[in-house]
C-alpha positions as CSV (number, residue, x, y, z in Angstrom):
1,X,-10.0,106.7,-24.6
2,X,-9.3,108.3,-21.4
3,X,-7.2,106.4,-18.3
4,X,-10.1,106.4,-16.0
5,X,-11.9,105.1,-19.3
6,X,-9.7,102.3,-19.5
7,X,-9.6,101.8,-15.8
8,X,-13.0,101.2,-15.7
9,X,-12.9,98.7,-18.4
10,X,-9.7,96.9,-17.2
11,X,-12.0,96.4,-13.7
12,X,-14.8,95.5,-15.3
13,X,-13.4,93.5,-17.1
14,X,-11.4,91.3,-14.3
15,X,-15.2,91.3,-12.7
16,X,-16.9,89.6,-15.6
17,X,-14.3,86.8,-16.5
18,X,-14.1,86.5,-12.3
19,X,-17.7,85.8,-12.1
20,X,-17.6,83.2,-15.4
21,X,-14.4,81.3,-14.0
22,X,-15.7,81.1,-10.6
23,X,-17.7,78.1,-11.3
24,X,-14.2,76.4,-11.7
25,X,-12.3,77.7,-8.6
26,X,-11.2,74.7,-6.3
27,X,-12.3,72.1,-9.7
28,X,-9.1,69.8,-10.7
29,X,-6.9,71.0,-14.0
30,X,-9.2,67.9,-15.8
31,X,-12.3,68.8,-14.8
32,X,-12.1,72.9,-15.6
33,X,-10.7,71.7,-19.0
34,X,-13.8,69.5,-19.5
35,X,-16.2,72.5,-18.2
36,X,-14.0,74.8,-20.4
37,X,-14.4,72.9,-23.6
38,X,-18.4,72.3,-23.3
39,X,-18.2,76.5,-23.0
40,X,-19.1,78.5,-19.6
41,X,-22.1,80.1,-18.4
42,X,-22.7,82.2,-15.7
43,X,-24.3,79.3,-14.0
44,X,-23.2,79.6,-10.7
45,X,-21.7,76.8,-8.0
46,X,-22.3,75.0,-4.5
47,X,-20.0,77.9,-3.6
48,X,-20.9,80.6,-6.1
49,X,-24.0,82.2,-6.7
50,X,-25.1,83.4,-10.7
51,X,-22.8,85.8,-11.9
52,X,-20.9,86.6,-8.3
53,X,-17.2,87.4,-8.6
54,X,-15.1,86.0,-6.3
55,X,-12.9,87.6,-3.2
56,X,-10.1,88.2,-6.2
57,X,-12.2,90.8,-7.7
58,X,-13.2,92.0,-4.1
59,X,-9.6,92.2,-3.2
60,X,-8.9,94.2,-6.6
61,X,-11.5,96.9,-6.1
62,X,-10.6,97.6,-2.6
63,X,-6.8,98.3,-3.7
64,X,-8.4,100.2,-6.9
65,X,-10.6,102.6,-4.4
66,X,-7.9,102.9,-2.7
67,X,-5.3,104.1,-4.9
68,X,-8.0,106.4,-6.5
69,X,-8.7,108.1,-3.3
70,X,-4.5,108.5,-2.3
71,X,-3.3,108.5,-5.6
72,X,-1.2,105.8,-4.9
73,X,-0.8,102.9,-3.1
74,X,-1.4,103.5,0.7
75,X,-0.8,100.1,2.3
76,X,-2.0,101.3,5.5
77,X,-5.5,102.2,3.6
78,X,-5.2,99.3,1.5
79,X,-5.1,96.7,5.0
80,X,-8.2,98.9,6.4
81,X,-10.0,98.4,3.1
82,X,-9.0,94.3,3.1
83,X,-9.8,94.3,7.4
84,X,-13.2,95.6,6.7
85,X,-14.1,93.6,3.6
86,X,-12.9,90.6,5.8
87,X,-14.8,91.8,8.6
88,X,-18.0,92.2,6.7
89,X,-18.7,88.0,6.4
90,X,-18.0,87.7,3.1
């Protein structure tokens, strides 16, 4: 498997299990452990809707595009990218 193969995946990946836990973010250690054990679905929240990753997974693929356009990580790019994602009402 190739490295932008597995980069893909690894991103997918961190979307998918983003978008399953984020029925939990901002739930006490009890009650996630509760939610956990009767098995997650991509339900959706008050906050969340079905299947919606969170602004962790936003945050992730704005550093990824990033460092695929430069190559590396270009923090000045990397704010820009974060700026306008934050400006953008998320």
């Amino acid at each position: 498997m190739s490295f932008p193969e597995r980069a893909t995946g690894a991103m997918l990946g961190l979307a998918v299990g983003d978008a399953l836990g984020a029925l939990l973010e901002f739930s006490s250690p009890a009650e996630a452990r509760t939610r956990c054990e009767a098995g997650l679905e991509m339900t959706g929240s008050s906050i969340w809707e079905s299947g919606e990753w969170t602004d962790d997974t936003a945050m992730a693929l704005a550093l990824a595009e990033s460092i695929a356009e430069h190559g590396l990580i270009d923090l000045d790019g990397v704010a820009r990218r974060y700026a306008a994602w934050a400006a953008g009402g998320p």
